[in-house]
HTML snippet that shows the backbone in 3Dmol.js (N, CA, C, O; Angstrom):
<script src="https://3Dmol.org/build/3Dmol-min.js"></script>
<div id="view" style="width:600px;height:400px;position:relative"></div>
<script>
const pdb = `
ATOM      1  N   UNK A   1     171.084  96.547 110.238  1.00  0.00           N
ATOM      2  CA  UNK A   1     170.218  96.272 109.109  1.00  0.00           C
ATOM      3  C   UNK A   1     169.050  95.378 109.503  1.00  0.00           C
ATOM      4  O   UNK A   1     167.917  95.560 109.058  1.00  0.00           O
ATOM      5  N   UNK A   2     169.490  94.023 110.687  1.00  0.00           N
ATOM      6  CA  UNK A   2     168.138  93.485 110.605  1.00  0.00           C
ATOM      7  C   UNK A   2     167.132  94.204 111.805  1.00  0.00           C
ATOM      8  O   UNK A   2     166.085  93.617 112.080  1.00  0.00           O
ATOM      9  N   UNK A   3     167.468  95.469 112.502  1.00  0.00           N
ATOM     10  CA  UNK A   3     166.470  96.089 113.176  1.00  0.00           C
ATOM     11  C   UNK A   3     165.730  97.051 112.148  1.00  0.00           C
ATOM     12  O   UNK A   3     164.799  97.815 112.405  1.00  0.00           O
ATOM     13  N   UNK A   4     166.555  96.772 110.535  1.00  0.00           N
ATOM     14  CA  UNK A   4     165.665  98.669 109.520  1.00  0.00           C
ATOM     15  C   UNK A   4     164.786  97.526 109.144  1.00  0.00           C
ATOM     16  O   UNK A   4     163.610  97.877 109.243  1.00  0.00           O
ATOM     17  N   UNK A   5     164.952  95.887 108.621  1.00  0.00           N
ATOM     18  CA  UNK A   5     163.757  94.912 108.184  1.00  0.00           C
ATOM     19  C   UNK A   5     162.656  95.113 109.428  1.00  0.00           C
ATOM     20  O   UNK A   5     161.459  94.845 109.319  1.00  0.00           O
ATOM     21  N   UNK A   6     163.122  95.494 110.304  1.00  0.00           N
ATOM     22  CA  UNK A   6     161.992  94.527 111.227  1.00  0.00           C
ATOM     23  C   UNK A   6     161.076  95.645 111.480  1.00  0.00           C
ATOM     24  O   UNK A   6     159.859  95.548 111.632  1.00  0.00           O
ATOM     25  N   UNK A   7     161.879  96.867 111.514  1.00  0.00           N
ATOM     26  CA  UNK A   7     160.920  98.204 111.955  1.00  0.00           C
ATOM     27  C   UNK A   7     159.866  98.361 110.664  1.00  0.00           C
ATOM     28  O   UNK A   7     158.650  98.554 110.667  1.00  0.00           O
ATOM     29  N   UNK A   8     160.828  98.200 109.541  1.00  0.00           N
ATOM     30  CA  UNK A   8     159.334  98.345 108.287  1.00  0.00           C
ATOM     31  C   UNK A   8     158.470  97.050 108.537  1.00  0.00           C
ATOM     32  O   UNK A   8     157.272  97.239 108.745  1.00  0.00           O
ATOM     33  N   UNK A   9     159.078  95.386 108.540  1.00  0.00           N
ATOM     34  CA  UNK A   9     157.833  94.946 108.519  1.00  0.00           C
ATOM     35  C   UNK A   9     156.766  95.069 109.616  1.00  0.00           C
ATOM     36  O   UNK A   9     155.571  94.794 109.506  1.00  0.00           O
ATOM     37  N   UNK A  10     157.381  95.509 110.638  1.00  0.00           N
ATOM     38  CA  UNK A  10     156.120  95.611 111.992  1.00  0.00           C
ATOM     39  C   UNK A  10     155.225  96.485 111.399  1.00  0.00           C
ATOM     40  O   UNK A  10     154.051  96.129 111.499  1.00  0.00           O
ATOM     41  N   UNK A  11     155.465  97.714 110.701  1.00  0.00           N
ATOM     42  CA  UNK A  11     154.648  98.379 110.236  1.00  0.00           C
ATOM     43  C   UNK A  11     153.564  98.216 108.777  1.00  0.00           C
ATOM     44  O   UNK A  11     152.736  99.029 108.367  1.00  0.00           O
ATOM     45  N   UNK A  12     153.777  97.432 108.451  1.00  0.00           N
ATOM     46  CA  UNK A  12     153.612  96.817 107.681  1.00  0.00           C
ATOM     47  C   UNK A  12     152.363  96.140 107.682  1.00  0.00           C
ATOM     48  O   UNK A  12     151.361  96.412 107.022  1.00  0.00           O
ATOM     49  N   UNK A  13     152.656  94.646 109.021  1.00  0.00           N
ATOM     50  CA  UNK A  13     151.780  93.715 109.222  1.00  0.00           C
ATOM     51  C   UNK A  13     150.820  94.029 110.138  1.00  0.00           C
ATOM     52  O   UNK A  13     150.974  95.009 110.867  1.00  0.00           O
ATOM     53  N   UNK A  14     149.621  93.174 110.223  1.00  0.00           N
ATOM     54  CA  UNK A  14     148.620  93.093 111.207  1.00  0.00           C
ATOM     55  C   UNK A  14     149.070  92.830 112.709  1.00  0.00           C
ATOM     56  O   UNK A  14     148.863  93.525 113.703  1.00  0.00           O
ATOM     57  N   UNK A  15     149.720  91.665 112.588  1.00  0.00           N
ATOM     58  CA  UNK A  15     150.436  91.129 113.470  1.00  0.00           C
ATOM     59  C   UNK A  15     152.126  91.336 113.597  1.00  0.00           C
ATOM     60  O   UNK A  15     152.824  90.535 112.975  1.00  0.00           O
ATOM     61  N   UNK A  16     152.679  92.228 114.266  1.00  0.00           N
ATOM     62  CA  UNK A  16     153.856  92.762 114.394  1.00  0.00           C
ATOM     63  C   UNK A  16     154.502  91.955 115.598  1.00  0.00           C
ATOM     64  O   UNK A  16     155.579  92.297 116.087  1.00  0.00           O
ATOM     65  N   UNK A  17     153.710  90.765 116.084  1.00  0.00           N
ATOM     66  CA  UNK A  17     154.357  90.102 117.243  1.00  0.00           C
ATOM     67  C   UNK A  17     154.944  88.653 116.296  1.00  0.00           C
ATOM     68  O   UNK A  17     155.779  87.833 116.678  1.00  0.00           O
ATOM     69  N   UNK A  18     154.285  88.671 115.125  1.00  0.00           N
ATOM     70  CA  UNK A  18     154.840  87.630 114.200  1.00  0.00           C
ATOM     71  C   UNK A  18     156.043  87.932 113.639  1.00  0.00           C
ATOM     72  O   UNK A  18     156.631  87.058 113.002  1.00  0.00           O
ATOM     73  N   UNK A  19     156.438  88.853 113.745  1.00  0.00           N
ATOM     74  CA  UNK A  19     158.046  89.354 112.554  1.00  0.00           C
ATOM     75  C   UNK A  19     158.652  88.569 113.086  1.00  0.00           C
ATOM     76  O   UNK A  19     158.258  88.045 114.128  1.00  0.00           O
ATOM     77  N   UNK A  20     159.872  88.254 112.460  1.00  0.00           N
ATOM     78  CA  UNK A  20     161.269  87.689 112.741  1.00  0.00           C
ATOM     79  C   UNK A  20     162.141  87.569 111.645  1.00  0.00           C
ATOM     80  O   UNK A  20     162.011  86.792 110.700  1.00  0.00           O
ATOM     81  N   UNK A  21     163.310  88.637 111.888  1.00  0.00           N
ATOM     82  CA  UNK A  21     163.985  88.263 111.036  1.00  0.00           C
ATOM     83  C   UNK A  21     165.782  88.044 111.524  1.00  0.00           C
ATOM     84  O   UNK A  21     166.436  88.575 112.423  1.00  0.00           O
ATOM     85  N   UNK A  22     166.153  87.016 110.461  1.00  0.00           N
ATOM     86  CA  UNK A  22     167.240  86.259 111.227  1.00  0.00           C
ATOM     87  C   UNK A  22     168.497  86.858 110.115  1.00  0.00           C
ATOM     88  O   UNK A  22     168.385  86.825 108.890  1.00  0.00           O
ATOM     89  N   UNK A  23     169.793  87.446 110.935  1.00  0.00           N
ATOM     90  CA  UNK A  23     170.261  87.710 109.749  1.00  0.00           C
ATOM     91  C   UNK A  23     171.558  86.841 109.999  1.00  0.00           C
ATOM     92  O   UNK A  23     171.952  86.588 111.137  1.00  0.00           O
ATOM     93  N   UNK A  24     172.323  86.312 108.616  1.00  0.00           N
ATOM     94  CA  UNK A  24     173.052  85.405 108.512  1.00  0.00           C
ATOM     95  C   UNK A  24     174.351  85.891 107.688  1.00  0.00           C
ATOM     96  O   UNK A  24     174.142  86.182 106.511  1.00  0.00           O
ATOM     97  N   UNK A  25     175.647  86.011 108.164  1.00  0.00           N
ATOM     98  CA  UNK A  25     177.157  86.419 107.235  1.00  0.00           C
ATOM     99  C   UNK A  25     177.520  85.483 106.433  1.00  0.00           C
ATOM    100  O   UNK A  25     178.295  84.631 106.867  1.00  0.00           O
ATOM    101  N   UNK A  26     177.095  85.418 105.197  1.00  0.00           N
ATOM    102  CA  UNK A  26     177.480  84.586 104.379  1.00  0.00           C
ATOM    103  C   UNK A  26     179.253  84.893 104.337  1.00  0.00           C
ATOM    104  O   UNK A  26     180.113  84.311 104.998  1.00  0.00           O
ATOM    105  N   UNK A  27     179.434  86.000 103.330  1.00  0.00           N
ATOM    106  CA  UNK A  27     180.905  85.966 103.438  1.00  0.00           C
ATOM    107  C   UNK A  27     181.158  87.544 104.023  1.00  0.00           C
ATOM    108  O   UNK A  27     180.198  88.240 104.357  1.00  0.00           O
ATOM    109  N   UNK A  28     182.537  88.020 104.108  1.00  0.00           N
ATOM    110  CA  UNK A  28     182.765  89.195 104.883  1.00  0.00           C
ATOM    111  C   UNK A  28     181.904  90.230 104.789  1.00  0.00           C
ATOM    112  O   UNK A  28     181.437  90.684 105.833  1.00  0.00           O
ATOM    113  N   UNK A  29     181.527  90.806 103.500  1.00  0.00           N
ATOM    114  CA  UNK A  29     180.800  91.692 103.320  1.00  0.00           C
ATOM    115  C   UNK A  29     179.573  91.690 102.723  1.00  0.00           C
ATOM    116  O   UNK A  29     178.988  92.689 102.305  1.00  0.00           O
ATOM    117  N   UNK A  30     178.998  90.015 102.668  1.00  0.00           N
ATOM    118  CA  UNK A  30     177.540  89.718 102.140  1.00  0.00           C
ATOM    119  C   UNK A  30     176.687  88.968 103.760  1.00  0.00           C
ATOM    120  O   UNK A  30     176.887  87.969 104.451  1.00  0.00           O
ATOM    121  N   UNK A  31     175.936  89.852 103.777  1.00  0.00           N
ATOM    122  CA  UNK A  31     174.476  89.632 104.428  1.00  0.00           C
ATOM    123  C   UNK A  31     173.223  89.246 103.795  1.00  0.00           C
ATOM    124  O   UNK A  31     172.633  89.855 102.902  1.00  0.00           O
ATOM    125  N   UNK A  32     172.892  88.164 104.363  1.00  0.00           N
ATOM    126  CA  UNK A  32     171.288  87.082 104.118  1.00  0.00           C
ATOM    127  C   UNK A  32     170.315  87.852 105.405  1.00  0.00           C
ATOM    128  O   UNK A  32     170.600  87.947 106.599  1.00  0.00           O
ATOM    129  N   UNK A  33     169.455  88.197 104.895  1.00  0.00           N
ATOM    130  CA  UNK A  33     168.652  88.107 105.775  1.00  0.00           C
ATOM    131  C   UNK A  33     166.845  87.720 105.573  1.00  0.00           C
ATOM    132  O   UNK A  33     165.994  88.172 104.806  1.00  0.00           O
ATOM    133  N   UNK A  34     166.809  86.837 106.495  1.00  0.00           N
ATOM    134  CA  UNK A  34     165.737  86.105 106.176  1.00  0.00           C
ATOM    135  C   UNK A  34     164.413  86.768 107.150  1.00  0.00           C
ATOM    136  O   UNK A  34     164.484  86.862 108.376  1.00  0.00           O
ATOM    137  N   UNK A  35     163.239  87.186 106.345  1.00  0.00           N
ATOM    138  CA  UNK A  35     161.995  87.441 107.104  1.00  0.00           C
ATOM    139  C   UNK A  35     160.728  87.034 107.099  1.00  0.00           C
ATOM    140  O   UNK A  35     159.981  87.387 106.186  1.00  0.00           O
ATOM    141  N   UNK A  36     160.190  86.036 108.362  1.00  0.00           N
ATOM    142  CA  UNK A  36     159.281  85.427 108.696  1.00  0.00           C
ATOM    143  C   UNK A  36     157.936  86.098 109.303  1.00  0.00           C
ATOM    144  O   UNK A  36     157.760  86.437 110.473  1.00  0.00           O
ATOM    145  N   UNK A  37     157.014  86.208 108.198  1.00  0.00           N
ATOM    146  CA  UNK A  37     156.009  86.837 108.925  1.00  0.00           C
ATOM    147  C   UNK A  37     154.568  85.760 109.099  1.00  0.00           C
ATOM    148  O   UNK A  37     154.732  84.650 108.593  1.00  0.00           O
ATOM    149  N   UNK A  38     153.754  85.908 109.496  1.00  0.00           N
ATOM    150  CA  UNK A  38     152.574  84.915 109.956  1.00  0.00           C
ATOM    151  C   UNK A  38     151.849  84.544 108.373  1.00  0.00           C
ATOM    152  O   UNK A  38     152.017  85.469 107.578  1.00  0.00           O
ATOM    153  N   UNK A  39     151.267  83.640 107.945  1.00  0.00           N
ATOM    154  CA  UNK A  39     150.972  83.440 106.753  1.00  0.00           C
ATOM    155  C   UNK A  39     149.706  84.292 106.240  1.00  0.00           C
ATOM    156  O   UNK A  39     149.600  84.344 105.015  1.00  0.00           O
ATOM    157  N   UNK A  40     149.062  84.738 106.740  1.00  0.00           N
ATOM    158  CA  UNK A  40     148.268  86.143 106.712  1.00  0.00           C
ATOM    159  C   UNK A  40     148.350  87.149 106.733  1.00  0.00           C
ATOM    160  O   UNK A  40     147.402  87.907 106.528  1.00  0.00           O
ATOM    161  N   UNK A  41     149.690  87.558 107.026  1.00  0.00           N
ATOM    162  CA  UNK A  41     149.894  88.493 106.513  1.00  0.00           C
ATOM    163  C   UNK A  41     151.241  88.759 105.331  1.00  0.00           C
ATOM    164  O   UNK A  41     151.815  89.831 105.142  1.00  0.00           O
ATOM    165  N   UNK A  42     151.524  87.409 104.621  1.00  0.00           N
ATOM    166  CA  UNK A  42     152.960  87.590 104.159  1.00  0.00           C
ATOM    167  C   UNK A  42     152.239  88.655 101.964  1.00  0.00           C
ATOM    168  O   UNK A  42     152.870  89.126 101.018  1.00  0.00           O
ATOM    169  N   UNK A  43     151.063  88.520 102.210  1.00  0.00           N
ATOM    170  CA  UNK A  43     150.282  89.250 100.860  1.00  0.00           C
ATOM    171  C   UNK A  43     150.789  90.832 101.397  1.00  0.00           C
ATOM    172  O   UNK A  43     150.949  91.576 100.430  1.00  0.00           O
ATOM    173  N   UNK A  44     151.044  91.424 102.589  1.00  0.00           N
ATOM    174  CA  UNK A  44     151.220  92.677 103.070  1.00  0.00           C
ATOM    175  C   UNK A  44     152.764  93.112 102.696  1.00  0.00           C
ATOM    176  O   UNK A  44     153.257  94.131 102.213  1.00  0.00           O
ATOM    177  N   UNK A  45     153.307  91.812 103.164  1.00  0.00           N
ATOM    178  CA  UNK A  45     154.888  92.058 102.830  1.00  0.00           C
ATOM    179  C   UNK A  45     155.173  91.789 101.678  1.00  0.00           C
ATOM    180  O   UNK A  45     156.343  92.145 101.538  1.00  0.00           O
ATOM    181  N   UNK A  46     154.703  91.253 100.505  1.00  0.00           N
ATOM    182  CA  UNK A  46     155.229  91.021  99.630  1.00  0.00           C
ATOM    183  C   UNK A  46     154.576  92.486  98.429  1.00  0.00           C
ATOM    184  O   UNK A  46     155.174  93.324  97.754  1.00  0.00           O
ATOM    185  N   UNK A  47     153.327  92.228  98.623  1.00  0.00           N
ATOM    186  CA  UNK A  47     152.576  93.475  97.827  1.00  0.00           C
ATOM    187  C   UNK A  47     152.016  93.109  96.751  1.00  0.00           C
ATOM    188  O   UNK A  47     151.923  91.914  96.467  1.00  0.00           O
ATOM    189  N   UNK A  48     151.523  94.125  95.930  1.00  0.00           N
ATOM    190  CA  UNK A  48     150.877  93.596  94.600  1.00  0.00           C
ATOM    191  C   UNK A  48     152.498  93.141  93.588  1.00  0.00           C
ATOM    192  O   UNK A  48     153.589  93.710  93.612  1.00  0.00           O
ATOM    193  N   UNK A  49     152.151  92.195  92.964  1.00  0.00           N
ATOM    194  CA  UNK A  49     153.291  92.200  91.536  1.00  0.00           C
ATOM    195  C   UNK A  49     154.475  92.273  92.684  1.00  0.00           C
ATOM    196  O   UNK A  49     155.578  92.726  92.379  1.00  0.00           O
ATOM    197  N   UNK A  50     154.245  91.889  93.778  1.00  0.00           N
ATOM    198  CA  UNK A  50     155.930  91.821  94.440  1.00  0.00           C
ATOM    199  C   UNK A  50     156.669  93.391  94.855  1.00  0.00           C
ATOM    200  O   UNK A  50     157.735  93.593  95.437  1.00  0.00           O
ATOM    201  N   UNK A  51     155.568  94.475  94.266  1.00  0.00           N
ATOM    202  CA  UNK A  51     156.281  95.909  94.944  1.00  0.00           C
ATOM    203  C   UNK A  51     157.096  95.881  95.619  1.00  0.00           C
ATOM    204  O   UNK A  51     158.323  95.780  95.597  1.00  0.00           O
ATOM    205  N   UNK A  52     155.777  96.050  96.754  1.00  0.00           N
ATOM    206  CA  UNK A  52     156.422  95.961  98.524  1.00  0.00           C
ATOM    207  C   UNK A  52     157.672  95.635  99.107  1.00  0.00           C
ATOM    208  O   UNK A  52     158.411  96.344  99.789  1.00  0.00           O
ATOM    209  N   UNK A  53     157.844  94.053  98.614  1.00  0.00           N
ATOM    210  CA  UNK A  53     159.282  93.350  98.514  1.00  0.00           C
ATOM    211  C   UNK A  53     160.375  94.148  97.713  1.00  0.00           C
ATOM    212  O   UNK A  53     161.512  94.296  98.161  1.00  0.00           O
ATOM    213  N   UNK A  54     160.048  94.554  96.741  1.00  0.00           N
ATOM    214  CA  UNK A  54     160.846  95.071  95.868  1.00  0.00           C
ATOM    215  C   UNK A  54     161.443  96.200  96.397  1.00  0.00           C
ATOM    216  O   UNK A  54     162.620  96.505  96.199  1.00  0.00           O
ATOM    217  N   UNK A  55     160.552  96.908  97.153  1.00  0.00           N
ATOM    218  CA  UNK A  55     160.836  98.612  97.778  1.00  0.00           C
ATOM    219  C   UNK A  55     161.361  98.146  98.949  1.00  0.00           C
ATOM    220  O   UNK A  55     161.868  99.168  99.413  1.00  0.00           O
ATOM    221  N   UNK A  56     161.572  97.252  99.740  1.00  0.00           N
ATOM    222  CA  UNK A  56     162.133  96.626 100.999  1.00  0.00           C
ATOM    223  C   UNK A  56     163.930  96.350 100.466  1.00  0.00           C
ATOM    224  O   UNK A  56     165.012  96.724 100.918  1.00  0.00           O
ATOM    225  N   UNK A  57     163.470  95.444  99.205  1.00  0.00           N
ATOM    226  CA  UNK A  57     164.971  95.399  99.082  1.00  0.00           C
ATOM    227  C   UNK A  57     165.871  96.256  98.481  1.00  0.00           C
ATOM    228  O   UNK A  57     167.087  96.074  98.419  1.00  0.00           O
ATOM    229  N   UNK A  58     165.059  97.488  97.900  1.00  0.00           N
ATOM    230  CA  UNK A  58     165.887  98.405  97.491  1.00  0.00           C
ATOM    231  C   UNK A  58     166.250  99.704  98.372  1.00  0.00           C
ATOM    232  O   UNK A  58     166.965 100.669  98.105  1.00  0.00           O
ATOM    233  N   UNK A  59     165.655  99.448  99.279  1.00  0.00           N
ATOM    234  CA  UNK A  59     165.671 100.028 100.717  1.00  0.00           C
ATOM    235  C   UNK A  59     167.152  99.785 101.515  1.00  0.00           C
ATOM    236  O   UNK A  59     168.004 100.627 101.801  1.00  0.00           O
ATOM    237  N   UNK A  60     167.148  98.929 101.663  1.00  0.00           N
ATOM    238  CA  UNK A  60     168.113  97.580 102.444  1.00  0.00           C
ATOM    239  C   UNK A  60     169.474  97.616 101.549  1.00  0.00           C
ATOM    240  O   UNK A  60     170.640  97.704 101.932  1.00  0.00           O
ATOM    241  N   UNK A  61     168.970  97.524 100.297  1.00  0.00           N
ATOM    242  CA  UNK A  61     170.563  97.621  99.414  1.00  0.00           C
ATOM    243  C   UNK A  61     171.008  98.845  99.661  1.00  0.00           C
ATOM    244  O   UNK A  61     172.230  98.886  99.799  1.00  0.00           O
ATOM    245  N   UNK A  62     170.415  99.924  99.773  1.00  0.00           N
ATOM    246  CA  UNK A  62     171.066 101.181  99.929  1.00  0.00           C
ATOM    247  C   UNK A  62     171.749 101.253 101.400  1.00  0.00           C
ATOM    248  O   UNK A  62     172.935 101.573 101.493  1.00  0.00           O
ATOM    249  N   UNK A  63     170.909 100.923 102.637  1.00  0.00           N
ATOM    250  CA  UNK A  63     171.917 101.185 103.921  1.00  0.00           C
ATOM    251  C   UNK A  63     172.915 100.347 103.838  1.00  0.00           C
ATOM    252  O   UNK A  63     174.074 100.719 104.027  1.00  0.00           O
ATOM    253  N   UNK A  64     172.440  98.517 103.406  1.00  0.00           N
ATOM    254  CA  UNK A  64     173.878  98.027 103.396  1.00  0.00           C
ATOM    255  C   UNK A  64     175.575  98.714 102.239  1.00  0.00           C
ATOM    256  O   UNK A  64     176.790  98.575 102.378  1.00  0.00           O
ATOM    257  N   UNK A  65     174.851  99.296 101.391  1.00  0.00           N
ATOM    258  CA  UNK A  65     175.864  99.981 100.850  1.00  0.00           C
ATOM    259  C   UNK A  65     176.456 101.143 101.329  1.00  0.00           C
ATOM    260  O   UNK A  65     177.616 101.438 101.039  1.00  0.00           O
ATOM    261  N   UNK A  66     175.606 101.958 102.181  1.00  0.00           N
ATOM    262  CA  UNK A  66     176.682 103.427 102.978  1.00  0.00           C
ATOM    263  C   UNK A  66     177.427 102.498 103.952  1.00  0.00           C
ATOM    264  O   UNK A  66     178.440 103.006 104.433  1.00  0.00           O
ATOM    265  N   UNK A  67     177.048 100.843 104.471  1.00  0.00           N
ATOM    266  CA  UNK A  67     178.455 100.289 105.412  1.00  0.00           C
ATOM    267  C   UNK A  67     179.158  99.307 104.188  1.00  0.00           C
ATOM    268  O   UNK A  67     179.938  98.402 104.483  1.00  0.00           O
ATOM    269  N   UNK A  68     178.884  99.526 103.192  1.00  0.00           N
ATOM    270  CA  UNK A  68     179.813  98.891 102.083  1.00  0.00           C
ATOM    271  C   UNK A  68     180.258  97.257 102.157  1.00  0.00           C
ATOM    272  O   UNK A  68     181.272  96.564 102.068  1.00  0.00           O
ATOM    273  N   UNK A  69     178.622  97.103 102.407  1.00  0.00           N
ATOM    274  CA  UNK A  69     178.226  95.712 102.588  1.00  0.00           C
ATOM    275  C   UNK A  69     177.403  95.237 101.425  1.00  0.00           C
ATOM    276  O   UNK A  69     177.192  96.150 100.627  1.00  0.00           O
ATOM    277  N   UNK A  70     176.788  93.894 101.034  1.00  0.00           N
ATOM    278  CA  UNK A  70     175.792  93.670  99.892  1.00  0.00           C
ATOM    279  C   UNK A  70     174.727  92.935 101.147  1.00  0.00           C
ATOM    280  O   UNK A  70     175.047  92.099 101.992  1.00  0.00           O
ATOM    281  N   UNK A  71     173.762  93.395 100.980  1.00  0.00           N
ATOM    282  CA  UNK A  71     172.792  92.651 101.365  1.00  0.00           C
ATOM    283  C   UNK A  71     171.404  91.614 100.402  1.00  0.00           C
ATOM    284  O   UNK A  71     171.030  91.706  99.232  1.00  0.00           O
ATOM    285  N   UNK A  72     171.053  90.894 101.278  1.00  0.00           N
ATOM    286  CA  UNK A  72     170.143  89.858 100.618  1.00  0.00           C
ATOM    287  C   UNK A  72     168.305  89.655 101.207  1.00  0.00           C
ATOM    288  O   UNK A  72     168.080  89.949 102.382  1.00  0.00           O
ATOM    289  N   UNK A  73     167.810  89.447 100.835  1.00  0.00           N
ATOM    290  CA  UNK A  73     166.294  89.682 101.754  1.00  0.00           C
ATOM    291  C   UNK A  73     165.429  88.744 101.084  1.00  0.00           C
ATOM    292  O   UNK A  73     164.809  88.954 100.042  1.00  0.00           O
ATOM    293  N   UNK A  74     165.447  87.420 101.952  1.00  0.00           N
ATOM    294  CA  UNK A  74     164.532  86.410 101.737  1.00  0.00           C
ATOM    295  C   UNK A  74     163.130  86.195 102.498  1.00  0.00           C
ATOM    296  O   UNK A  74     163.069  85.679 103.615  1.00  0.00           O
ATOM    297  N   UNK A  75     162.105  86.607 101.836  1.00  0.00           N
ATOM    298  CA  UNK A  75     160.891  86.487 102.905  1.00  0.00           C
ATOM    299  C   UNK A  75     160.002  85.047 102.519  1.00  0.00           C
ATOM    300  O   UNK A  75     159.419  84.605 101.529  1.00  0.00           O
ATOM    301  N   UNK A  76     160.298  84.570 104.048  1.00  0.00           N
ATOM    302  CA  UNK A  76     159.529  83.378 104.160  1.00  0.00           C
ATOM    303  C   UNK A  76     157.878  83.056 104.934  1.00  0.00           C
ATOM    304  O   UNK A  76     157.517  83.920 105.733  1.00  0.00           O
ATOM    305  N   UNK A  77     157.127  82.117 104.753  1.00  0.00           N
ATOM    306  CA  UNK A  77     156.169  81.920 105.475  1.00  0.00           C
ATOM    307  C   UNK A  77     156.441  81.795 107.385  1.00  0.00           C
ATOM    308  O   UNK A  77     155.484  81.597 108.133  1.00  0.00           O
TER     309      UNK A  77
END
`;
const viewer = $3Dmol.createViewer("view");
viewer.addModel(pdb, "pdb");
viewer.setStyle({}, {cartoon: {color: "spectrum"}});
viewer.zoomTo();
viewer.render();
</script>
């Protein structure tokens, strides 16, 4: 899951050497994952009205659910 964040945001941003995302096991079957993009481009990742983000995490909820996991997607500066 955190190589499907990183492949959309590279595509995404200007700067694709800025991605990073860190993913963290909260409990057995809940995943955090946190994504850091350069502060110029975080208007790309997030989108108008928050879309972008929105279509990322509804993206992400679906693969973590065919491994019958919950996932989480925090994007930071």
């Amino acid at each position: 899951m955190k190589e499907f964040v990183e492949y959309i945001a590279k595509h995404l941003v200007d700067h694709p050497d800025g991605v990073v995302v860190e993913e963290k096991a909260v409990e057995e079957k809940k995943l955090v994952l946190s994504l850091k993009v350069k502060s110029e481009d975080i208007g790309k990742v997030i989108g108008k009205q928050g879309k972008t983000a929105q279509s990322i995490r509804t993206l992400l909820t679906a693969v973590a659910a065919k491994e019958g996991k919950r996932a989480i997607l925090k994007i930071q500066e």
